[in-house]
Structures are given as structure tokens and as C-alpha cells.
C-alpha positions in Angstrom: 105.4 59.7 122.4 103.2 62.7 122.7 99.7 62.2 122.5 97.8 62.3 119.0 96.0 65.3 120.0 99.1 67.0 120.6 100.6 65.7 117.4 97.6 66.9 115.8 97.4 70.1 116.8 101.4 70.8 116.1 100.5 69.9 112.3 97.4 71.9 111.9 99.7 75.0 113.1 102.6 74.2 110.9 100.4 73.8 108.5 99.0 77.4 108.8 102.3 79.0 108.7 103.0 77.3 105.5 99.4 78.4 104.1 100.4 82.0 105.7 103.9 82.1 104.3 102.5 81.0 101.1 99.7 83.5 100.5 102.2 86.0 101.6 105.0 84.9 98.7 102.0 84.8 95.8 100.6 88.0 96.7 103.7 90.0 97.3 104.9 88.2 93.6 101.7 89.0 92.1 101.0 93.0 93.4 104.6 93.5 91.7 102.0 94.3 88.1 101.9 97.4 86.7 98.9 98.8 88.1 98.8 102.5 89.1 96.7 102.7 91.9 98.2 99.4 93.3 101.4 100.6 92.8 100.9 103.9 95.2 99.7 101.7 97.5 102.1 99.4 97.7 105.9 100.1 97.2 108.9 97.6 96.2 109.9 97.4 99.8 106.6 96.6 101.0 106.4 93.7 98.5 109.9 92.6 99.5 109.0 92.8 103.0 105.7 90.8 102.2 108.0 88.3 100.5 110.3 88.0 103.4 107.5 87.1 105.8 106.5 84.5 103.2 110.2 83.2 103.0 110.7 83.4 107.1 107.2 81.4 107.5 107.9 78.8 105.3 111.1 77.7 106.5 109.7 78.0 109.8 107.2 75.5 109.1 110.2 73.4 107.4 111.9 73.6 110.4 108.9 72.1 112.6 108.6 69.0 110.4 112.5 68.6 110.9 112.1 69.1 114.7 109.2 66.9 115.1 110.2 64.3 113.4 113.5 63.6 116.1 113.6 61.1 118.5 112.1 61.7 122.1 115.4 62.5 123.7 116.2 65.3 121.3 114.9 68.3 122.1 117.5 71.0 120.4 115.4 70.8 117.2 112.1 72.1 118.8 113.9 75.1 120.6 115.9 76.0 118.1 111.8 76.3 116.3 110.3 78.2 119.3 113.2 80.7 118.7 112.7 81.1 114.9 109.3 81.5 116.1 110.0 84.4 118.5 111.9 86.0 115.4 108.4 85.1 112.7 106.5 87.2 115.4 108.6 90.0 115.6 108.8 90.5 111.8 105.2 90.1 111.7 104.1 92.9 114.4 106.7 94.9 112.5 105.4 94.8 109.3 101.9 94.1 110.3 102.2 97.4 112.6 104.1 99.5 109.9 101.3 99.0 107.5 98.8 99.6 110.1 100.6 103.2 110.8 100.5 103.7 107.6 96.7 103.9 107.4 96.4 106.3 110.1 98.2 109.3 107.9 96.5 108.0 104.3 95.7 111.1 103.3 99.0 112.8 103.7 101.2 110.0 102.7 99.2 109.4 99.5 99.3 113.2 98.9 103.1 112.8 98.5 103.0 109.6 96.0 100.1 111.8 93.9 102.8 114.5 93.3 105.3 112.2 92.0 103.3 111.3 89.8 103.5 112.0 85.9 100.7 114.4 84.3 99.2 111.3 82.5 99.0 109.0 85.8 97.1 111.8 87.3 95.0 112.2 84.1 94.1 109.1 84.6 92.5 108.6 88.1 91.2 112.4 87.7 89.0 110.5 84.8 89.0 107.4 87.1 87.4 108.7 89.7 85.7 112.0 88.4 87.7 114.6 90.3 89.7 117.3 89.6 93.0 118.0 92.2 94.4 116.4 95.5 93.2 118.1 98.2 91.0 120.9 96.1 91.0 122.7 92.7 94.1 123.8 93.0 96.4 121.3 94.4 98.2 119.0 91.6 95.7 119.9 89.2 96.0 118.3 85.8 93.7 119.6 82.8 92.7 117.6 80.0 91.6 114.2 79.8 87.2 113.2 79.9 86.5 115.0 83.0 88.8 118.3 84.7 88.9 119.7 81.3 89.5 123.4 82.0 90.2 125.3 84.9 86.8 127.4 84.8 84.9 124.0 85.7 87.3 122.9 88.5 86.6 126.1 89.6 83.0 125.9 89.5 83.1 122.3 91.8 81.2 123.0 94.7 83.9 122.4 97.5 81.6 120.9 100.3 81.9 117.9 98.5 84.9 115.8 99.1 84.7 113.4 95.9 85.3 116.3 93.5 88.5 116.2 94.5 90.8 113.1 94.2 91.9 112.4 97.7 88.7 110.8 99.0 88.6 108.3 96.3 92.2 106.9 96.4 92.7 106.5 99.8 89.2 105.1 100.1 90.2 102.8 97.3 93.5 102.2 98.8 92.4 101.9 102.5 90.2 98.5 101.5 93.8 96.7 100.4 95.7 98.0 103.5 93.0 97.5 106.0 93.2 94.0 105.1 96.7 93.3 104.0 97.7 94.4 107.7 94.4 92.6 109.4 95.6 89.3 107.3 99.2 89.9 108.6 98.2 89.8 112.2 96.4 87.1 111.2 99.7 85.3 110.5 100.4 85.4 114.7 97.4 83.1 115.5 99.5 80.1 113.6 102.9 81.4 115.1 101.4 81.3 118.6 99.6 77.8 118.4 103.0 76.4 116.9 104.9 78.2 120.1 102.5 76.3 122.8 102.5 73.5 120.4 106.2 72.8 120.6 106.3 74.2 124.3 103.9 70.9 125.1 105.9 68.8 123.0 109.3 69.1 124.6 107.6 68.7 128.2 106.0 65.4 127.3 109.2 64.1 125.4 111.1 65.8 128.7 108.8 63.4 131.0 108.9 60.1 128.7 112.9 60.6 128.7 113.0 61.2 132.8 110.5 58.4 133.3 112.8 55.7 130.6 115.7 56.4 132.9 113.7 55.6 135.8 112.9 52.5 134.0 116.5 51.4 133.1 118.1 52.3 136.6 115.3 49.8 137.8 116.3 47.2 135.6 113.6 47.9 132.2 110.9 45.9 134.9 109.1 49.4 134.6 106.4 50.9 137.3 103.5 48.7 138.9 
């Protein structure tokens, strides 16, 4: 049998896929609230695509105790894992990488979810965060509510200053979730890759135990001196 280092290190990395596959699941269950701001940040496919991560890791991690758990001359369980690993990684760098490419364009992208929004919404984090407009004064303006009451005082906002206007404090607000939503995603890949090697070093040790027990039996079970 492998040694109990080995074996030691395969379960600490199975383990941190199901950790990873499970924070991924709770938080792409839990983000589904009705919360504005979260909301424009994350969509119903991103959540879904958070979720299947989740899903993909933890039958991954399913799988390694399955192929682990076979006897030394069966190997087909631990490939068939360092494939389904291959596949975890790919979905990860996607996703991980979409979001990441989302963050360089946060001020254009979110200027498109701001004008779907209703009057109200944008009532709202105008009052939030003490601005008045998107880009400036004039873009998706919405009067009423505590603070852009009238046009003759979003007029009067002296434009140097970004946080008058909305779009520096959502995507600010918004770029602390993404930043680390894609950063934990990555994250995910140091668990896929110790799993990979893992198994890799598994299936040569069970490879040399099976070559060297047939060695044994052709020589009559007497074994090496």
C-alpha cells in the first residue's frame, strides 16, 4: 500500500474540494436574496454557475473516496478521478476567468444593469450612497427621494468629484465581492491540483506494488532477499 504520507495528503486534498464545493453551493444558495445591489452584481447564471462548481467539486471529491478505497491492482477508479479533475479545472478557470473579465469593464457593465433598473431601485442607492446620476447629472437621473431632490441641485454638484455621481460607489461596492468571489474561485485550483499529483503518485506506487507481487508469485511467493 502507498505510504501514509501519501494517503495523507490524498485526504487533505479531497477534503478541500469538498470544503471548496461546499462554500461554493451555500453561497451561490444564499446570494439568491433579494438584495439590490447584490443582485446587479450577481446574476441567476452566475449563481447557477457558482452552484455547478459546488455540484462538480463535490462529486469529485465523492469520486476520490470511491477510487481510493479499491484494491491495489485497480487503477480505473483513480483515472477515471484525474479526468473529472481535468474537467473541475476547466470549469473553474472558466468561471473564475469570466468573473475576473468582468471586473476589468465594471463601470460599463454596471452602467447597463443601472438602466434597467426601476425609478425606485435607483431612488434608492442615489439615497444610499448620496449621489445623483450614473456617470454625471444627467445620465439616469432620478429626482425625489432624501438626497437628488431637484434638478437645480444636481446641477449645482461640482463634477470633479466622482462620488456625486453613482458610478464610483457601486462598482466600488461591487468590486470588493467580485475581487474576491473570483480570487476564492482560483483558489478552488490549489485542491484540484494537489488531488491530480495526489492520485498521479498513487497509481504509480499501486502500479509498482502490483509489478513487484507478480514478480513475487512467478518466483514461487519466497519474495526478494
Amino acid at each position: 500500500m502507498p505510504s501514509k504520507y501519501l494517503h495523507g495528503f490524498y485526504a487533505f486534498f479531497t477534503l478541500s474540494i469538498a470544503v471548496s464545493g461546499i462554500v461554493s453551493i451555500v453561497f451561490s444558495l444564499l446570494w439568491r436574496r433579494s438584495d439590490l445591489l447584490l443582485n446587479m452584481t450577481f446574476s441567476h447564471a452566475d449563481l447557477t454557475a457558482g452552484l455547478a462548481v459546488g455540484i462538480a467539486l463535490l462529486l469529485t471529491s465523492s469520486l476520490s473516496v470511491g477510487a481510493i478505497i479499491q484494491r491495489n491492482h485497480v487503477t480505473i477508479g483513480l483515472v477515471i478521478l484525474n479526468w473529472a479533475l481535468i474537467a473541475d479545472a476547466v470549469i473553474v478557470l472558466v468561471v473564475g476567468s469570466f468573473i475576473w473579465f468582468y471586473t476589468l469593464r465594471e463601470r460599463s457593465e454596471f452602467h447597463t444593469q443601472y438602466a434597467k433598473l426601476q425609478s425606485s431601485q435607483r431612488i434608492t442607492i442615489q439615497d444610499q450612497f448620496n449621489c445623483c446620476g450614473y456617470f454625471n447629472a444627467s445620465d439616469l437621473i432620478e429626482f425625489g427621494g432624501s438626497f437628488c431632490q431637484n434638478s437645480t441641485f444636481a446641477n449645482a454638484l461640482n463634477i470633479t468629484i466622482t462620488s456625486n455621481f453613482c458610478v464610483t460607489p457601486v462598482t466600488k461596492h461591487a468590486d470588493t465581492s467580485l475581487n474576491n468571489v473570483f480570487s476564492t474561485i482560483y483558489g478552488f485550483m490549489a485542491g484540484i491540483i494537489g488531488l491530480f499529483l495526489s492520485s498521479l503518485c498513487v497509481i504509480k506506487v499501486r502500479q509498482e506494488i502490483e509489478r513487484f507481487r507478480k514478480i513475487d508469485t512467478k518466483r514461487g511467493g519466497k519474495g526478494f532477499v
